[in-house]
N, C-alpha and C positions, 0 to 999 in steps of 0.2 A: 670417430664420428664420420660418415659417411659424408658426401658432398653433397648438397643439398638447395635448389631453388628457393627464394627466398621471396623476390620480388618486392621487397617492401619497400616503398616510399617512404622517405622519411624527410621530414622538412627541417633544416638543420637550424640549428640557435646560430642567430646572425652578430657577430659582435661587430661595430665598427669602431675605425681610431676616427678623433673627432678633426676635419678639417684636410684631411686625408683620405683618397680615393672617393670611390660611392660603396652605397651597401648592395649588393646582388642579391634583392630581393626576390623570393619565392622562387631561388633556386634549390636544386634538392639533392642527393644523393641517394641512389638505389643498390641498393646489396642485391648481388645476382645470386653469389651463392657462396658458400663456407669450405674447407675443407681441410683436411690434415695430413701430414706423410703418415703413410700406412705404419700402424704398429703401437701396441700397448703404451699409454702412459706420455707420449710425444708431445711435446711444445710445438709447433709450428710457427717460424717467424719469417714471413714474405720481406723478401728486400728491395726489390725492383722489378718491373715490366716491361717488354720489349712492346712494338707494334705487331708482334705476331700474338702476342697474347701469353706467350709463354711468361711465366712467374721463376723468379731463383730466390731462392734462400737458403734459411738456416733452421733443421729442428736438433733439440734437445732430445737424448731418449731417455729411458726410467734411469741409465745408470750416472748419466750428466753428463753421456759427451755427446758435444756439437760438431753436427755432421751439416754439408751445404745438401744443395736438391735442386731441381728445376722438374716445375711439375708443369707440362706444352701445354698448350691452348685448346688441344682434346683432352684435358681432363688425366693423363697420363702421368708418372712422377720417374724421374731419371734413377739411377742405384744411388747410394748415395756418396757424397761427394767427399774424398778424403784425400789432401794433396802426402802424396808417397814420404815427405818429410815431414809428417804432424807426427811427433813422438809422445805428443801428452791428450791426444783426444780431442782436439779443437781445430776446425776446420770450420773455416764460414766463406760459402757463397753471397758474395753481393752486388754484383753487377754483371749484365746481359744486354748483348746489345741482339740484331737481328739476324745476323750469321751463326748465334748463339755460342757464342763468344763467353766466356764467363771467368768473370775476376773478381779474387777473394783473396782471402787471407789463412796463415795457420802458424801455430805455435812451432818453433822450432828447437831440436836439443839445445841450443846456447840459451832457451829460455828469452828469447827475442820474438816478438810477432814479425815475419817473412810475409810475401805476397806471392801469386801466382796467375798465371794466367790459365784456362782449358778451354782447347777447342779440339774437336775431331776426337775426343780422348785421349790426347796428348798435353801432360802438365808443364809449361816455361817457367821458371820461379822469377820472381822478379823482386827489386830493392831500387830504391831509390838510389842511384849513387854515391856510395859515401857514408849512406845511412845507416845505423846500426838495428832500426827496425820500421816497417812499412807497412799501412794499410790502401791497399786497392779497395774503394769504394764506387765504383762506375767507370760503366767505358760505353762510350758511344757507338754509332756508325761510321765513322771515321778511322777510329783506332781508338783516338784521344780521350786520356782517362784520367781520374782525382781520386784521392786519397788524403792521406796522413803521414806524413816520418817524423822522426825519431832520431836528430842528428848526430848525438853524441851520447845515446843513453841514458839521459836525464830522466826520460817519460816524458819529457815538453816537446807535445806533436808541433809540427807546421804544417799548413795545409799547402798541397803542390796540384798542378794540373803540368797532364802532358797534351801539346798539342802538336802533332807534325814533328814529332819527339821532340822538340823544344819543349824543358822541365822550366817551371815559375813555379817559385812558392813565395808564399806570406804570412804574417799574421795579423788578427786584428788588431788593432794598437790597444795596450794593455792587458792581450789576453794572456793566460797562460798554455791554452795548448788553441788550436785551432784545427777545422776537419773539412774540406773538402767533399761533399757528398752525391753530388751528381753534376751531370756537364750535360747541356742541351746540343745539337746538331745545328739547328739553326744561326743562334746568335753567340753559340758558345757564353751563355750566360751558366754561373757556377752558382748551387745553393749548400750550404752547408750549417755550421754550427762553431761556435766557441766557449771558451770554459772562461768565465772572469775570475778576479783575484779572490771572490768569495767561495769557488768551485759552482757558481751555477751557470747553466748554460742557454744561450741567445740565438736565434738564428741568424744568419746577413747573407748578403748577396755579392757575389763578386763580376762585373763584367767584362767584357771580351779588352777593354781599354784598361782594366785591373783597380777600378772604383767600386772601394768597399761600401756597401750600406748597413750599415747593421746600427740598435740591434734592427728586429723583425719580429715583432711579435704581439698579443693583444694585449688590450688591458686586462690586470689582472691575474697575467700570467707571474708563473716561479720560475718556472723552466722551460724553454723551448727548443725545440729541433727541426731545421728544414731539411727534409730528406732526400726528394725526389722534383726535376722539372722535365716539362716535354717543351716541344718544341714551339706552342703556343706562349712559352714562359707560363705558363700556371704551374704551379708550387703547393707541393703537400708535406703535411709533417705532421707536430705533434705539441700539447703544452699541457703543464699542468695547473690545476687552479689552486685557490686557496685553501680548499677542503681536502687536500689529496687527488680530486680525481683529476684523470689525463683522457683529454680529449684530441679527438683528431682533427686536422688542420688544413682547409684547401682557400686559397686564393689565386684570382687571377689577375688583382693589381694590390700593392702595399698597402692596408686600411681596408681590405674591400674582406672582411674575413668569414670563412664559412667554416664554424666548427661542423662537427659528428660525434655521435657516441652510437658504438655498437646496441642495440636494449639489452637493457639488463647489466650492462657490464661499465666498470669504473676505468674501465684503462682500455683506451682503443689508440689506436697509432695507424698513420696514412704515411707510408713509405714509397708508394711507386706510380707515376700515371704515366699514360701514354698518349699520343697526342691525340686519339681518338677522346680522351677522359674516361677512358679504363683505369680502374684504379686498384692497388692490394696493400692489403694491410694486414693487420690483427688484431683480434681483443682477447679481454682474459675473461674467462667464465667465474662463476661464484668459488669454486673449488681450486681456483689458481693455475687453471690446465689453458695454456696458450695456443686460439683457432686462428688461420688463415681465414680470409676472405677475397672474393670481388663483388666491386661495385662498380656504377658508373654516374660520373657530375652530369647531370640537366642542367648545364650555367643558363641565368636569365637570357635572355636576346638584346635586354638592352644592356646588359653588362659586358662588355665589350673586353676582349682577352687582352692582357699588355703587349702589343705588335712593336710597341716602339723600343722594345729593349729599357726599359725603364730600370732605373735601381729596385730590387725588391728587398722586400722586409723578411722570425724567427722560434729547447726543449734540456729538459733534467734527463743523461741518460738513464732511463730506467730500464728494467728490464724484468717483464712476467715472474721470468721464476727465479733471476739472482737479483735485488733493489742497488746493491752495488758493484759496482764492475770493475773489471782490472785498472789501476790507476793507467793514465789516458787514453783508455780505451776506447772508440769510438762507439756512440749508441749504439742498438738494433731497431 
């Protein structure tokens, strides 16, 4: 499907939690335009945005292996991305910072998920120290990047950030794995997700002082996921409701919630903003073929962004074409 102008305003269903934040009313979200990695049959799944515009991710092709991509801010799409040690077909791009820097993950012969750094077309592998297996989900302008390990091969992730190479990890109390999912420049405020004793998942927030908030998420949700924050701390992700469908997720204070839904489609996901509130995601079409998107938040003017570093608030990993994923896998 070609890339395509869209322009559509869309004025998003406003949930709020009661007694908590304000509601940012008659703000909106505009889809600029859709697009997919070139080639028959492809999934397309956006995972992060830099401030240049450029998008990385991950598609699927007809035969099911998962290849990364970064498609630049003209509209271009990189070869695709395959770290030289994936022996089994799986290689995910997800994180970009502005140097265009990109960290991801991939399967490795010992059948461990491994992580990687590319820059310049030069791949660094990288693991957590100690760890038997590692997912890189973000890296900032700094260097400073979050993820996922795997300390002794259980499958029970801990979420870690590195900052000024100094490694912290945590988890939430009671969870059984926890993820790390993006790190802001600013306040070094961390959004992520956890898996509780039921196997459903929450979003929280972790701050530069290492105060958990979780969970994070609206009423009425199953499952949630916070994916992506900029440097305004506004936060995007994803939940599902009680009918099945998965809606997309953007606030700019805890309580203050602005879903999305792609038209037409039951499952949209808001993975990456920037601090412009450029945003990229995907939905799924009626025929189950996963599109990329951009969009851009029109936040209210009286709804005022979280400047104060505030605790924020939380998704079932789901995923377009597989509904269940490698035990503790981190969403897409």
């Amino acid at each position: 499907m070609k890339a395509k102008t869209l322009f559509i305003h869309i004025l998003a269903v406003l949930i709020s939690l009661p007694l908590i934040g304000t509601v940012a009313q008659g703000a909106t979200i505009e889809v600029l335009e859709t697009f997919d990695y070139p080639g028959t049959g492809n999934q397309t799944l956006p995972q992060k945005i830099n401030e240049r515009g450029d998008v990385v991710g991950v598609f699927l092709d007809s035969n099911g292996l998962s290849r990364g991509f970064v498609r630049f801010s003209d509209g271009s799409f990189s070869a695709p991305i395959v770290d030289p040690n994936d022996t089994v077909g799986f290689t995910e791009a997800r994180g970009i910072n502005n140097s265009r820097t990109v960290a991801g993950d991939y399967f490795g012969s010992d059948g461990n998920i491994h992580s990687f750094f590319l820059s310049g077309g030069t791949f660094t592998e990288y693991d957590v120290p100690g760890a038997v297996g590692t997912n890189l989900l973000s890296i900032n302008e700094s260097g400073d990047f979050t993820g996922g390990f795997d300390p002794d091969g259980s499958g029970i992730f801990q979420a870690f950030v590195s900052v000024g190479g100094t490694i912290t990890s945590w988890n939430v109390p009671a969870a059984l794995s926890t993820f790390a999912y993006d790190i802001n420049n600013s306040k070094h405020l961390v959004v992520g997700y956890y898996i509780d004793g039921s196997g459903i998942t929450h979003g929280y927030s972790r701050d530069a002082k290492g105060a958990l908030n979780f969970p994070i998420e609206p009423p009425g949700s199953t499952a949630s996921v916070l994916f992506g924050v900029n440097n305004r701390n506004w936060v995007v992700g994803r939940y599902a409701d009680t009918s099945g469908v998965t809606h997309g997720l953007f606030f700019m204070t805890p309580g203050d919630f602005l879903t999305f839904d792609y038209p037409d489609s039951t499952f949209t996901s808001l993975n990456g903003i920037s601090s412009q509130g450029l945003l990229c995601g995907r939905y799924v079409d009626a025929s189950g073929i996963a599109h990329g998107f951009l969009a851009k938040v029109n936040p209210n003017a009286t709804s005022e962004p979280n400047r104060n570093n505030l605790p924020l608030a939380p998704v079932k990993p789901a995923h377009p074409a597989l509904e269940t994923l490698r035990p503790g896998a981190p969403a897409l």
